[in-house]
C-alpha positions as CSV (number, residue, x, y, z in Angstrom):
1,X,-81.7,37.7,6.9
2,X,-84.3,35.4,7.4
3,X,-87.0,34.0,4.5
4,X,-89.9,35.8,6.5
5,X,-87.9,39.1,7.3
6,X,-87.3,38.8,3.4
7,X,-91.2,38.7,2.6
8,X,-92.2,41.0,4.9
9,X,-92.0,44.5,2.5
10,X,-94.0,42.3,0.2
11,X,-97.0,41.8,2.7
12,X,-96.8,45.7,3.6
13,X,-96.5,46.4,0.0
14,X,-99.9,43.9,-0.7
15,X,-101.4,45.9,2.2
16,X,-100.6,49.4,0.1
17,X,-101.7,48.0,-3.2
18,X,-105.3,47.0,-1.6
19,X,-105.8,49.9,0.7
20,X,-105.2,52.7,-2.2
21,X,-107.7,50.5,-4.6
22,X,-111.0,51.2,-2.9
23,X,-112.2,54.3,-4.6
24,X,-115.3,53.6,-6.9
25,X,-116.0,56.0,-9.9
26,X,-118.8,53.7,-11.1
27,X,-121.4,55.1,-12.8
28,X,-124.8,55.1,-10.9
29,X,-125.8,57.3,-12.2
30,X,-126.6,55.8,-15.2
31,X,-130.6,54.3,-15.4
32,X,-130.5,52.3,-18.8
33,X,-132.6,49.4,-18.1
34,X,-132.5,46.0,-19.6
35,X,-134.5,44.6,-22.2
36,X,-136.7,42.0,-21.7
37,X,-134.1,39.3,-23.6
38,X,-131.0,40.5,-22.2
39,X,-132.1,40.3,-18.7
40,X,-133.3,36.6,-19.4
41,X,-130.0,36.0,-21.0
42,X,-127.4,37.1,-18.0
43,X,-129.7,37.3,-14.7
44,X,-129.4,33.6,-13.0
45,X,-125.5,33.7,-14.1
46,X,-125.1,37.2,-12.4
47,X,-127.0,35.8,-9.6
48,X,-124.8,32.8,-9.4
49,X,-121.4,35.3,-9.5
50,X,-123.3,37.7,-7.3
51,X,-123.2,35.3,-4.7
52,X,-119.5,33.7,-5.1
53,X,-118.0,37.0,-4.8
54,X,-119.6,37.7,-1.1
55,X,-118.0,35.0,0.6
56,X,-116.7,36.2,4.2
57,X,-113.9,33.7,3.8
58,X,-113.6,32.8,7.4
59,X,-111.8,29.4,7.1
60,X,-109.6,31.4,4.8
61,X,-108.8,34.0,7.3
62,X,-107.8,31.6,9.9
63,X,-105.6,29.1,7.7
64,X,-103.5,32.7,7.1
65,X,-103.3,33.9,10.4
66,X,-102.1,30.4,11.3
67,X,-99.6,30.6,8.3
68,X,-98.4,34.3,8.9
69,X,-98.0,33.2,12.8
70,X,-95.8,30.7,11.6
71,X,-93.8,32.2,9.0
72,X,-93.2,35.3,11.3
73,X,-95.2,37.8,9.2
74,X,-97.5,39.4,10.9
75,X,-98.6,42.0,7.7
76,X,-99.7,39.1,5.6
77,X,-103.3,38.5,7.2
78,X,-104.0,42.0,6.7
79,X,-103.2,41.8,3.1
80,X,-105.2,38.8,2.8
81,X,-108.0,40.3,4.5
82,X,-108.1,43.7,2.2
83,X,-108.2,40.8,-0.6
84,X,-111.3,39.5,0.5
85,X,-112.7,42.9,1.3
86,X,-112.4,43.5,-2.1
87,X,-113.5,40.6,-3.8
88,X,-116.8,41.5,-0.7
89,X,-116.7,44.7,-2.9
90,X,-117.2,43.1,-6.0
91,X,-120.6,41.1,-4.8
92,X,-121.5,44.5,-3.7
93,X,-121.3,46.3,-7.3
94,X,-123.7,43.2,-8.7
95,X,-126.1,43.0,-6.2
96,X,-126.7,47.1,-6.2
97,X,-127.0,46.4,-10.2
98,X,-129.4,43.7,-9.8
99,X,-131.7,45.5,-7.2
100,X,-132.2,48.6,-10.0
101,X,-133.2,45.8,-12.6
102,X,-135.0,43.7,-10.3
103,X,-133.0,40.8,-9.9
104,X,-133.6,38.8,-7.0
105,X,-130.8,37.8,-5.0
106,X,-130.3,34.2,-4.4
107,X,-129.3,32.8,-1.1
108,X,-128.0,29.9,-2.2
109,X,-126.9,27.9,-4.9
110,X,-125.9,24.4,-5.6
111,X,-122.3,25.7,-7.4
112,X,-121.7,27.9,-4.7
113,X,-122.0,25.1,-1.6
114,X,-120.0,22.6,-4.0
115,X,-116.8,25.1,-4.0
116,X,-117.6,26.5,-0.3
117,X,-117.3,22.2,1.0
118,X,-114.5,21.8,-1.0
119,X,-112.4,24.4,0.2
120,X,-113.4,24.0,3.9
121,X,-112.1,20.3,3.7
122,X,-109.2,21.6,2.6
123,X,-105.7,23.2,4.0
124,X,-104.4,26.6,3.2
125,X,-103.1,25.3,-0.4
126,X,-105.1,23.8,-1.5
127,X,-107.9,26.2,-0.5
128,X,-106.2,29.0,-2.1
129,X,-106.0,26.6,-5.6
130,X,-109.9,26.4,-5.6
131,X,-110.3,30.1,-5.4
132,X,-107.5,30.7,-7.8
133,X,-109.4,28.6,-9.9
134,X,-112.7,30.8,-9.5
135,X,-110.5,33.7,-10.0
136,X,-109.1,32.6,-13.6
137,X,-112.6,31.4,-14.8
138,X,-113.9,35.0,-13.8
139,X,-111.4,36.6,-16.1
140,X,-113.3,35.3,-19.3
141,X,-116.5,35.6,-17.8
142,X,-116.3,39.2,-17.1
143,X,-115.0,39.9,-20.4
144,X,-118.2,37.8,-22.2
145,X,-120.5,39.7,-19.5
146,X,-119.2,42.6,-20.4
147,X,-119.9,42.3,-24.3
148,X,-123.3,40.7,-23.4
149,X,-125.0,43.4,-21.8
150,X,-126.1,47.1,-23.4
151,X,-126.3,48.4,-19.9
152,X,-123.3,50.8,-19.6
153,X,-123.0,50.4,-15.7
154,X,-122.9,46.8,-16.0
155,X,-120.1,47.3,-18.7
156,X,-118.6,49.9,-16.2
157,X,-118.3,47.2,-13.3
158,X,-117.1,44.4,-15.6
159,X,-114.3,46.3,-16.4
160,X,-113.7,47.2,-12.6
161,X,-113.8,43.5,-11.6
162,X,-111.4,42.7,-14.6
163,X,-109.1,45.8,-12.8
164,X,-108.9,44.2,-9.6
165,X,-108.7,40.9,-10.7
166,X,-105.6,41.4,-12.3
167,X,-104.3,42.3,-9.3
168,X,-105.8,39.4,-7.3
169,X,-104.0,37.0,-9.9
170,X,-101.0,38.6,-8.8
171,X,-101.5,38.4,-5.7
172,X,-102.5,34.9,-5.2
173,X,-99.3,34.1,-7.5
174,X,-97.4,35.7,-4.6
175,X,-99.2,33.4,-1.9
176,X,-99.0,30.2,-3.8
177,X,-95.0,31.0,-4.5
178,X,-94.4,31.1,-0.7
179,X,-96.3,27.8,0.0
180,X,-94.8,25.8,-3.1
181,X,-91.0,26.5,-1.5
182,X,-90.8,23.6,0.1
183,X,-93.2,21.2,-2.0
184,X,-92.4,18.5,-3.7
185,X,-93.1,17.6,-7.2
186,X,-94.5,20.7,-8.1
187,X,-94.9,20.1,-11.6
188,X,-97.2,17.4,-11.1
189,X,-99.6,19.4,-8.7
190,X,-99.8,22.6,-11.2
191,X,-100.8,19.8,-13.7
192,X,-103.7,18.6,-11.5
193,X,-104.4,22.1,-10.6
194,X,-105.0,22.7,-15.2
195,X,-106.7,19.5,-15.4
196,X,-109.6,21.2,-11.9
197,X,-110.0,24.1,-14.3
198,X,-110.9,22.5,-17.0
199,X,-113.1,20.4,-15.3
200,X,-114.8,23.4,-13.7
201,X,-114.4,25.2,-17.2
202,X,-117.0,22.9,-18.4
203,X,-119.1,23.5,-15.0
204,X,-119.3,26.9,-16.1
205,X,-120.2,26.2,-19.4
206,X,-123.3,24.4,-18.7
207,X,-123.9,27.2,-15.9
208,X,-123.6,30.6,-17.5
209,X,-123.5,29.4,-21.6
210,X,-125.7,31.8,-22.7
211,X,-123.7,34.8,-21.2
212,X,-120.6,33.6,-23.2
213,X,-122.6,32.4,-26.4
214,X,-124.1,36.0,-26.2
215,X,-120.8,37.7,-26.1
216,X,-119.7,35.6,-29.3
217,X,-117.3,32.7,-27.0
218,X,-117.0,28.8,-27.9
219,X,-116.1,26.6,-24.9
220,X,-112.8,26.4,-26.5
221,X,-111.7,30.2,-26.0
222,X,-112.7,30.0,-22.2
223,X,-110.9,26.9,-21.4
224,X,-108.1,28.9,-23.7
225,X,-108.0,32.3,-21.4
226,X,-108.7,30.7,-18.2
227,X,-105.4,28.2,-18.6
228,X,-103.6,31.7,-20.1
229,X,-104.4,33.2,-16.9
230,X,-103.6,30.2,-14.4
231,X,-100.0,30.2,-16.4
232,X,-99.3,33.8,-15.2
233,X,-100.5,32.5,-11.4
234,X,-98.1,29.8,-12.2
235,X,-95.1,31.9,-12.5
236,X,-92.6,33.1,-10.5
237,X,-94.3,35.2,-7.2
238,X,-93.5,39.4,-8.0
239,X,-94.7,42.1,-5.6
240,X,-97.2,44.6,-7.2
């Protein structure tokens, strides 16, 4: 049996796992409104994630259809594009939070167009390193947003984002476990791959500091659970 016929039930079972996690029991109900101090303290950094999480992901897209064309498996792009649909889904949940506490949506950001450049010059690996480098920041920021706020939707879609992402992790785990089969020195590119999260660690510090500092977090404990959760993306790839 080939390598690809061997992936395959993983791609259909990505494809599964993505199309049974779309329900939302959110609740919108809920009309607590922020005070005047804690919507200074988290709106430009939910702004800022707002606006990461809505990428379309179109040079993404078509570095994995040109991957799954080559590899022979022909279920992968659709898992990949019911990933991005949901991390869509997760810009969604912020920006319908921000427009009941008027928070103005931002267009654009410096941040955003930094990460966007940098994974457009780059191939399908390295791409997927950049976001799996969003994605384990977002781990500890979720958690600290979550603690910051008194709004219990807010706390409500933190938690659902935390969910997913766990999932995500796993997921991108799985992809970067195909493409590192045939690399070479391995070792030395999860080592520069740490040394980019650290470096964007302290990015996010400067960023979105008084989200963490509100939840109680030093800049030690998010460089701390951001390389915990890049060491689980760096082990072996397992189906969901």
């Amino acid at each position: 049996m080939t390598q690809s016929a061997l992936q395959e039930p993983e791609s259909l079972a990505w494809c599964r796992h993505f199309a049974a996690n779309q329900g939302d029991a959110l609740p919108w109900d809920d009309r607590t409104y922020l005070t005047p101090l804690g919507k200074r303290t988290i709106a430009k950094s939910i702004q800022q994630f707002q606006l990461g999480e809505g990428s379309e992901g179109r040079q993404l897209k078509k570095r994995g259809l040109q991957f799954a064309r080559s590899v022979g498996d022909a279920d992968f792009i659709e898992a990949l594009n019911l990933f991005i649909r949901e991390e869509q889904r997760h810009s969604e949940y912020l920006l319908r939070f921000m427009q009941r506490q008027g928070i103005p949506r931002l267009r654009k950001h410096w941040v955003d167009s930094v990460f966007r450049k940098i994974r457009a010059l780059s191939g399908l690996e390295l791409e997927l390193r950049v976001l799996v480098s969003a994605e384990v920041i977002s781990v500890p920021y979720y958690r600290a947003l979550g603690r910051a706020t008194g709004s219990p939707l807010l706390k409500a879609i933190c938690e659902r984002i935390l969910e997913d992402e766990a999932g995500h992790l796993r997921f991108q785990r799985w992809m970067l476990g195909r493409l590192e089969q045939t690399r070479p020195h391995k070792g030395l590119v999860r080592l520069a791959h740490r040394l980019f999260v650290v470096g964007t660690c302290g990015l996010v510090w400067l960023e979105h500091g008084s989200v963490f500092r509100a939840a109680g977090y030093g800049w030690k404990q998010l460089v701390q659970e951001s390389l915990e959760a890049l060491n689980h993306v760096h082990l072996s790839a397992t189906s969901p």
